[in-house]
C-alpha positions in Angstrom: -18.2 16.8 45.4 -21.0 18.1 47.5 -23.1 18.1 45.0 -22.6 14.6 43.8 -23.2 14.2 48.2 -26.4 15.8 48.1 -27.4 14.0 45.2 -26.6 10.2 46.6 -28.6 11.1 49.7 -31.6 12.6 47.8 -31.7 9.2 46.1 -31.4 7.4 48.8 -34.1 8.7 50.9 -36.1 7.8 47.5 -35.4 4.6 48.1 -35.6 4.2 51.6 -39.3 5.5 51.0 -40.0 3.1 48.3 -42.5 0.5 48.9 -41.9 -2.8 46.8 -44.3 -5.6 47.8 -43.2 -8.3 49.5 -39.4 -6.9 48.7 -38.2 -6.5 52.0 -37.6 -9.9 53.8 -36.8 -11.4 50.6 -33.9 -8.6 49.7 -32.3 -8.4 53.1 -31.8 -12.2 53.3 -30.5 -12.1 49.6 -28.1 -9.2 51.1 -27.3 -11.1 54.2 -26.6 -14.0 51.7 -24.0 -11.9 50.0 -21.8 -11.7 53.3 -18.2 -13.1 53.1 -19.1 -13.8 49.2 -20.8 -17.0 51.2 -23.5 -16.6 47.7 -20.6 -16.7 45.4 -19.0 -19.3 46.6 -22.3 -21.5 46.5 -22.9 -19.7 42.6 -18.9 -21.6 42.1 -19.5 -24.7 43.6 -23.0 -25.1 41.8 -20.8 -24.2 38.3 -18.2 -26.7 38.8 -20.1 -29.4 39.6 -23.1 -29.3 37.5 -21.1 -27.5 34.3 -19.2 -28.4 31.6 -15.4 -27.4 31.6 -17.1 -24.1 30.1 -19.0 -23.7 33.8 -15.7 -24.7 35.7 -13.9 -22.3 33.8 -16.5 -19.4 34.4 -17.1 -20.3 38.4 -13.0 -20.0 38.6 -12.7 -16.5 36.4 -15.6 -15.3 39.1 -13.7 -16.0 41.9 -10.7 -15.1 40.9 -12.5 -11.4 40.3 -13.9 -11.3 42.9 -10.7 -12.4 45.3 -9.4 -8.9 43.4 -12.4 -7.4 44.1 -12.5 -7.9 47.8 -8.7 -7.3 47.9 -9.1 -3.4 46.5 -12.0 -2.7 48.4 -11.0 -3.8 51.6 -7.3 -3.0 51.7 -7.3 0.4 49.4 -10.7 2.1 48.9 -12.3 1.6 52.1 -9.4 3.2 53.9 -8.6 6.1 51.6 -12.3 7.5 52.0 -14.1 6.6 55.2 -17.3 7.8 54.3 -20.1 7.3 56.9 -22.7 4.7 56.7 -26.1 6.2 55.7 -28.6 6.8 59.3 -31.6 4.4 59.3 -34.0 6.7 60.8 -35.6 6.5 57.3 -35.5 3.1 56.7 -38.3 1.0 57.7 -36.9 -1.5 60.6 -38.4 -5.0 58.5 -35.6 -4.0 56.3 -32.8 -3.2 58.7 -29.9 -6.3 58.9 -29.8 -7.7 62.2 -26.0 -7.1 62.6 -25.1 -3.5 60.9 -21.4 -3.5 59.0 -18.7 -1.4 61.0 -16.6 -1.0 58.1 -17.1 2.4 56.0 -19.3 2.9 53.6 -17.8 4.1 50.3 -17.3 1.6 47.5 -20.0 -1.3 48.6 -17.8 -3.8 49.1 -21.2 -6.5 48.4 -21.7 -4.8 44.9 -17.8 -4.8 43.9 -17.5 -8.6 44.7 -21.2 -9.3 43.1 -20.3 -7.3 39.8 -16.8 -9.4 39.6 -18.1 -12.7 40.0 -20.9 -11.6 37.5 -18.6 -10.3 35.2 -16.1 -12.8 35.8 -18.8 -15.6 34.6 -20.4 -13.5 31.7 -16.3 -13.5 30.3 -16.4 -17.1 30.1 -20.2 -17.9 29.5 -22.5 -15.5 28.2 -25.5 -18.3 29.4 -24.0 -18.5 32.4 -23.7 -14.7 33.2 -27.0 -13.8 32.2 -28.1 -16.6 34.7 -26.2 -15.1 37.6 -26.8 -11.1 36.6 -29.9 -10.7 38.3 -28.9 -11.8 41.2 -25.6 -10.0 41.3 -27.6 -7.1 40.5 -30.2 -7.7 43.3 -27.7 -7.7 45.8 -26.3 -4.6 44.7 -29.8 -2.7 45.0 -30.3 -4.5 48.6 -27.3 -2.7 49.7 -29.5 0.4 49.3 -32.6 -0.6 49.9 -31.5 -2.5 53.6 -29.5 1.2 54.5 -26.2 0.2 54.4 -24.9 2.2 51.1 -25.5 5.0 49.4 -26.2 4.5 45.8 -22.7 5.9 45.2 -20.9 3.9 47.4 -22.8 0.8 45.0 -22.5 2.0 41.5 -18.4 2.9 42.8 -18.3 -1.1 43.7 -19.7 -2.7 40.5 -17.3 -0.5 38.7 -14.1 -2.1 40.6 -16.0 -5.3 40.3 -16.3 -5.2 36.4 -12.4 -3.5 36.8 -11.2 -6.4 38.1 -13.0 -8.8 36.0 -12.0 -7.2 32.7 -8.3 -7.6 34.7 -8.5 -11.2 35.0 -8.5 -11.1 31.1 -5.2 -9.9 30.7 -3.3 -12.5 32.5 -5.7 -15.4 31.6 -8.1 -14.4 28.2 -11.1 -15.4 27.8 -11.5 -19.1 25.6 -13.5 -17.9 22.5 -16.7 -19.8 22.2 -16.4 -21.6 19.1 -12.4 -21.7 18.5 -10.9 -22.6 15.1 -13.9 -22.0 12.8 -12.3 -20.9 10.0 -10.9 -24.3 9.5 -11.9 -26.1 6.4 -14.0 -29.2 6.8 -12.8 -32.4 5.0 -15.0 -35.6 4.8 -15.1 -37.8 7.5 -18.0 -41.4 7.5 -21.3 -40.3 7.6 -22.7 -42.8 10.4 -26.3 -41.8 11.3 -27.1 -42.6 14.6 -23.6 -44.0 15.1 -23.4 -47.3 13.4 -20.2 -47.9 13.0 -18.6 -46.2 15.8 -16.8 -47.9 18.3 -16.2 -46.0 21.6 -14.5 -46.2 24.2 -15.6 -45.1 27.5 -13.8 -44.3 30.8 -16.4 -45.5 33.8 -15.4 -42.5 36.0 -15.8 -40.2 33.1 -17.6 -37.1 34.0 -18.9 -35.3 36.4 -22.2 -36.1 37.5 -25.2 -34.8 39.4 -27.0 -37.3 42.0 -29.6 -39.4 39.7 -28.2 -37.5 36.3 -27.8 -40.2 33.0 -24.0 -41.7 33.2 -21.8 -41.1 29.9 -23.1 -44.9 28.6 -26.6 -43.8 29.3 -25.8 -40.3 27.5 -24.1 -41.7 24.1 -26.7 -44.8 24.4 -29.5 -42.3 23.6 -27.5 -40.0 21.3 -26.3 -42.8 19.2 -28.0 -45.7 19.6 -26.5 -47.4 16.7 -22.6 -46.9 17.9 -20.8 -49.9 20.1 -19.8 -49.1 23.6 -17.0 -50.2 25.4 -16.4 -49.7 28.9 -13.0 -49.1 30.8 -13.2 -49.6 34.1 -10.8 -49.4 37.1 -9.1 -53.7 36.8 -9.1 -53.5 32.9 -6.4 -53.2 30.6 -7.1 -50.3 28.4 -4.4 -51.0 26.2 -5.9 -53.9 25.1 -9.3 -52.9 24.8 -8.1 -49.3 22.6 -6.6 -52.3 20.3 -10.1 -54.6 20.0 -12.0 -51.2 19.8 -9.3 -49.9 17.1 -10.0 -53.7 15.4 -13.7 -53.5 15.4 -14.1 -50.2 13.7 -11.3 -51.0 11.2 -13.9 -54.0 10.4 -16.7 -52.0 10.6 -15.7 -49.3 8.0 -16.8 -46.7 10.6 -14.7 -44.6 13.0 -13.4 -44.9 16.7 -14.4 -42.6 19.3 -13.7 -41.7 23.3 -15.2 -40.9 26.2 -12.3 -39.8 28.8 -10.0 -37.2 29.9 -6.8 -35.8 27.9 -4.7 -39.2 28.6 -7.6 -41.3 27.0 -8.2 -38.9 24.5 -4.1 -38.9 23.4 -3.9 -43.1 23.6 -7.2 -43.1 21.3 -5.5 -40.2 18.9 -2.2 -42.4 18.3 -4.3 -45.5 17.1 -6.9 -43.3 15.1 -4.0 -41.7 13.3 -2.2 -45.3 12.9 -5.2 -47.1 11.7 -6.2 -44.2 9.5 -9.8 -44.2 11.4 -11.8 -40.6 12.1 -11.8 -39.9 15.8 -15.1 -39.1 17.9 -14.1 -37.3 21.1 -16.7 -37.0 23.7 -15.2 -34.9 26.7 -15.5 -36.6 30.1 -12.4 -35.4 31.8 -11.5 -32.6 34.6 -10.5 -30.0 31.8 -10.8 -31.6 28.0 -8.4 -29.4 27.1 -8.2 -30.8 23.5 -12.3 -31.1 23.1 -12.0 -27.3 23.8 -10.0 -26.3 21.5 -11.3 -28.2 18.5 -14.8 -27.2 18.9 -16.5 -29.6 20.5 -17.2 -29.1 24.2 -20.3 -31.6 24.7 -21.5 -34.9 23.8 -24.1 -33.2 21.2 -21.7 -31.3 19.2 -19.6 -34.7 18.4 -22.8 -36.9 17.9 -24.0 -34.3 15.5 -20.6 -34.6 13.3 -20.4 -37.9 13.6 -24.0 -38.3 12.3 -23.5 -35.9 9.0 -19.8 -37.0 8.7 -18.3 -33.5 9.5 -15.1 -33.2 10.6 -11.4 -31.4 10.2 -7.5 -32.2 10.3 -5.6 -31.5 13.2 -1.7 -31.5 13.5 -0.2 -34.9 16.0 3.0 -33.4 17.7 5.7 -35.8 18.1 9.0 -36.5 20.2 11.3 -38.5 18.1 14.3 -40.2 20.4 17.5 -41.6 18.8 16.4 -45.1 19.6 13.0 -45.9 21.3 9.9 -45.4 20.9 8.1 -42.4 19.9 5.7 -40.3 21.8 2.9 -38.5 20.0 1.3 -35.9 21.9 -2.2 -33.6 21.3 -1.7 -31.1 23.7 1.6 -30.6 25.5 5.2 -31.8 26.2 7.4 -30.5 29.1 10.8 -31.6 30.6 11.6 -29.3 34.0 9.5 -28.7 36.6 5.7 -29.7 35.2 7.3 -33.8 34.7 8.7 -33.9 38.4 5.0 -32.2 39.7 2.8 -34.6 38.4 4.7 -37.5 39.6 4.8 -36.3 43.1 1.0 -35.5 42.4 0.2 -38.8 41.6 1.9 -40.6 44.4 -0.4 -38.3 46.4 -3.5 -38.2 45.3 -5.1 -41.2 45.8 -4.8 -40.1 49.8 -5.6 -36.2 49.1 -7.1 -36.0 46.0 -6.0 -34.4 42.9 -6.4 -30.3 44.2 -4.8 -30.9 47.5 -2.4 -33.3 46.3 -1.4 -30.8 43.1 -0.6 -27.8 45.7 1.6 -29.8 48.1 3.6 -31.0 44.8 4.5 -27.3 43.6 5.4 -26.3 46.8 7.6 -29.1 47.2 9.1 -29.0 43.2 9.3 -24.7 43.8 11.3 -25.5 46.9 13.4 -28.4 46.1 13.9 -28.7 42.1 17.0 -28.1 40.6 17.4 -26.7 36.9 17.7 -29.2 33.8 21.3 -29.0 31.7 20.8 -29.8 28.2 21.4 -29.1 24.7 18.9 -27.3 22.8 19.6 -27.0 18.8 23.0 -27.3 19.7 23.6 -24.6 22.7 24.4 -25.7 26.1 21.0 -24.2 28.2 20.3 -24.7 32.0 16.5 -24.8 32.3 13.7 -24.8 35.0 11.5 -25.3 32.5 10.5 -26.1 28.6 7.5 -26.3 27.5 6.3 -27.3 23.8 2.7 -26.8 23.2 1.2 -29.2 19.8 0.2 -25.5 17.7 0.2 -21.9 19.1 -1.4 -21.1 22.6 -2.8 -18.3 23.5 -2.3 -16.0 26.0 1.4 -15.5 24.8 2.4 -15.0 28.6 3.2 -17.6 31.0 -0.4 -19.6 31.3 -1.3 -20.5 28.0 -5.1 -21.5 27.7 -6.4 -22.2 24.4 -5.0 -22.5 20.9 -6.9 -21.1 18.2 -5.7 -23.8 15.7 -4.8 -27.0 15.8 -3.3 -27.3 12.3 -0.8 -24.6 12.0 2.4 -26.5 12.0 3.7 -25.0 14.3 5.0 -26.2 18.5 4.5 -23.2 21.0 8.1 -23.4 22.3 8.3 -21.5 26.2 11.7 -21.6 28.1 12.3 -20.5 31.6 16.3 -20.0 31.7 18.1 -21.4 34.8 21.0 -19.5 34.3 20.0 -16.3 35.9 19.9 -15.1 39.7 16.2 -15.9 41.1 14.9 -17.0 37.7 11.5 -18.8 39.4 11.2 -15.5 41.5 11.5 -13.3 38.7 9.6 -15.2 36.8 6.6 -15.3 38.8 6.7 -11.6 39.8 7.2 -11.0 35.7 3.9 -12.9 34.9 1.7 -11.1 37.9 2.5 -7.8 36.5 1.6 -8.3 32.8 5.3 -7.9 32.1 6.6 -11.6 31.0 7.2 -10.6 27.5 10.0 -8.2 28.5 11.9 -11.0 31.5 15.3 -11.8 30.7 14.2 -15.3 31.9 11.3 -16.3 29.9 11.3 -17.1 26.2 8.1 -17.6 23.7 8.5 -18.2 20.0 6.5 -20.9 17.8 9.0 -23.2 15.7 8.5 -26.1 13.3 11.2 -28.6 15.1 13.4 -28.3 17.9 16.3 -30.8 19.0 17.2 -31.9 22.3 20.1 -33.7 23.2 22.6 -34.7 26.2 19.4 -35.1 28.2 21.1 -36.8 31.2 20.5 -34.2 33.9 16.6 -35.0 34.0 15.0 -38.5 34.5 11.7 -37.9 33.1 9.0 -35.8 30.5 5.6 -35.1 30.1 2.9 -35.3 27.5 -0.2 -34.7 27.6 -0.4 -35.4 31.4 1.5 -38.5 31.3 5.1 -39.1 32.2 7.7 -41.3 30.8 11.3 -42.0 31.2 13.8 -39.2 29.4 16.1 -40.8 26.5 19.3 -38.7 26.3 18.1 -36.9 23.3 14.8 -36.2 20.9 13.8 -34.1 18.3 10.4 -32.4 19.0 8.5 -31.7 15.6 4.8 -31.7 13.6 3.2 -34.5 11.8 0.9 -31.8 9.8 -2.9 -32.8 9.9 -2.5 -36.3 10.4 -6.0 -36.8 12.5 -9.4 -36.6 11.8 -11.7 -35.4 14.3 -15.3 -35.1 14.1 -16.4 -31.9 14.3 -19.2 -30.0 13.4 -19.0 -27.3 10.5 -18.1 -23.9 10.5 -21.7 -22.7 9.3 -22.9 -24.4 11.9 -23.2 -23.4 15.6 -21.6 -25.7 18.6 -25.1 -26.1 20.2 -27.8 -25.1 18.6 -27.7 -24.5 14.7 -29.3 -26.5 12.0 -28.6 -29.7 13.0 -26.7 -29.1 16.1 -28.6 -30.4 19.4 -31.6 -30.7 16.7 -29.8 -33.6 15.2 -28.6 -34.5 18.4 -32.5 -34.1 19.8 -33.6 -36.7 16.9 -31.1 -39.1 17.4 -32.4 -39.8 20.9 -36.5 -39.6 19.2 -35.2 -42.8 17.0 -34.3 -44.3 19.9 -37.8 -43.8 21.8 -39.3 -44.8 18.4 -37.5 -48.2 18.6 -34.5 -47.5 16.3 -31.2 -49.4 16.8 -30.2 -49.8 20.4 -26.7 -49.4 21.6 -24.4 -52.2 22.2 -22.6 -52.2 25.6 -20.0 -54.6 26.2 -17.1 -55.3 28.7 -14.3 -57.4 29.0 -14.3 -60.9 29.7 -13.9 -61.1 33.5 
């Protein structure tokens, strides 16, 4: 060990005696940055606001590292060693911090939480990671170079950094960056530049940047030949999904969808009715569905739509005894999830979503009672069951992507209210990697599933909608009964032959004076 000593202070006096122009106010702000993660954060916010669901997805996994980080450093590490800080007598004072740390010095608890956001990113977004590397690394070397650390105490950081990253993986893995490739492509209306297409888009769709183009302005220039409709706040969107639906049945040509999950699943059940190809273009919060078929920006779907590229997805469906039916792309829940969003929704136009989300769990966690039903003929007492439309993946309690969406299958997940502290247990199951093995949680996939004597619960969810609960349904697949747009497998999302190229070229015929898109609105 006192070698390895005498080795981290030789290096650092090389250090200390390093002279890198123009270095030294530029990496002692950058370290000072770095305080309280107050440079992470920023990193986040800049992610989530200027990204795609990729970014948001990339800016959370980084600060959920580096909250794990932090946590290891600060409450096991640090106090375990207490290894001096390093004496400044040979480091130059222009480099000193104004306020010296009084915490120990071994593992850098700057380079732990700079390697986990870092890492955390890279997991999610190679583009993105590579973006925010340099300055993680810089940090880490400032530690040094400003006095603070020994290189020891950094390279022991960015090890628990990347630690906890790669730890973040295990309860919530990575999305893959092009899911679902190995699907076969079927033939879908070739409609260059989008005539032909009919979409539909939300007004609040998207998240934009102060003076960025709006989603009308975006598909305008990507496919100047398609028809777009507008939803705003007053209108009825049922009526305009029906005129849209109307006009590309007319057309010959295909309907497509700007808007979140709920837009996207209204605009799915009349594609799928009408027998019309469906153009998704993700503009909601998480576009869950847009992930997982493979195409996460407006470029990927403009460049299927414009060489007629596309696959077959599976619709799942929730058949009552009388009623209507409920298709559903994503999800269906009865339990907990249906009586959190409608507290949610009564609350977030005064809180917003976030805020008004955590004051619903809390409340459902504290006050929900278990659902009695009977499920494929056994008497069950439920907090919770969830059917996903195809398998998810993780196969723990948070399921975040499914690798296909045409594999017959519902992703079936059961947390049993018949057992002692079942949401306890189940919480404390999921935190340490050990669902699989709970007596109170239950994860197979299954072609059908019937519910019946449904009387104990007033309302389900699909798809991030609720409805009224009939007293009994039979969940099941209607295989590969929607085509969506997509671009081919030998193709990349972004960037192969074709890909933002095509995309590129689309908005070129528009400069050039090629057809321009029509915008309309409802009367009124």
């Amino acid at each position: 060990m006192s070698v390895l000593g005498d080795v981290d202070r030789r290096v650092f006096r090389h250090v200390a005696a390093a002279r890198l122009p123009g270095a030294d106010p530029a990496l002692r702000r950058l370290s000072h940055a770095a305080d309280h993660g107050r440079l992470w954060l920023g990193a986040a916010a800049g992610l989530a606001l200027v990204g795609d669901g990729t970014g948001r997805r990339a800016a959370l996994r980084g600060l959920g590292a580096l909250a794990l980080a932090s946590l290891t450093v600060n409450t096991v590490a640090k106090w375990s060693t207490r290894r001096p800080r390093p004496l400044l007598d040979l480091v130059p004072p222009i480099r000193r911090l104004a306020q010296q740390p009084h915490t120990t010095s071994f593992p850098s608890g700057h380079s732990a939480s700079a390697a986990a956001f870092a890492t955390g990113v890279a997991l999610e977004s190679a583009g993105h990671g590579a973006l925010v590397a340099p300055f993680a690394a810089a940090v880490a070397f400032s530690r040094v170079y400003v006095g603070v650390h020994y290189p020891g105490d950094v390279l022991a950081g960015v090890a628990i950094g990347v630690g906890a990253a790669v730890l973040t993986a295990r309860w919530w893995p990575p999305r893959p960056a092009l899911p679902g490739r190995e699907r076969p492509s079927v033939s879908a209306p070739v409609l260059p530049g989008g005539a032909g297409l009919v979409v539909l888009v939300n007004a609040g769709a998207g998240t934009e940047e102060a003076g960025a183009p709006s989603p009308l302005e975006r598909l305008g220039a990507l496919l100047p030949g398609a028809e777009l409709v507008e939803h705003g706040p007053g209108d009825d969107f049922a009526a305009l999904l029906d005129r849209a639906v109307a006009r590309a049945v007319a057309a010959g040509g295909a309907l497509g969808v700007c808007g979140g999950d709920g837009s996207v699943n209204a605009a799915a059940r009349a594609a799928a009715e009408r027998g019309l190809a469906l153009a998704v273009f993700p503009g909601g919060t998480f576009n869950h569905f847009a992930q997982d078929v493979g195409v996460p920006g407006f470029e990927d779907t403009a460049a299927a739509v414009g060489r007629g590229e596309a696959v077959r997805v599976d619709l799942g469906v929730a058949r009552p005894g009388t009623g209507c039916e409920v298709r559903f792309l994503n999800t269906f829940s009865i339990g907990l999830y249906p009586e959190l969003v409608r507290i949610r929704e009564r609350l977030e136009d005064r809180w917003g979503k976030g805020p008004a989300a955590a004051v619903a769990l809390v409340r459902v966690l504290r006050t929900a009672t278990p659902v009695e039903l009977r499920l494929n003929g056994r008497d069950r007492r439920l907090w919770l069951l969830f059917a996903g439309n195809g398998r998810y993946e993780p196969e723990g309690f948070a399921p975040a992507f499914r690798p296909r969406l045409d594999d017959g299958l519902l992703d079936l997940r059961l947390i049993d209210g018949a057992h002692r502290l079942a949401r306890t247990r189940v919480v404390v199951s999921a935190l340490v990697g050990a669902l699989g093995r709970s007596r109170v949680y239950r994860a197979e996939a299954v072609p059908w599933v019937e519910l019946a004597e449904l009387g104990g619960t007033r309302t389900l969810a699909y798809d991030g909608e609720v409805a009224p609960a009939p007293e009994g349904l039979r969940l099941e697949k209607e295989r590969r009964a929607l085509v969506v747009y997509r671009p081919a497998a030998e193709r990349s999302a972004n960037g192969g032959p074709g890909g933002r190229a095509a995309a590129a070229g689309g908005r070129r015929d528009g400069r050039r004076g090629g057809p321009r898109p029509r915008h309309s609105r409802p009367p009124g």
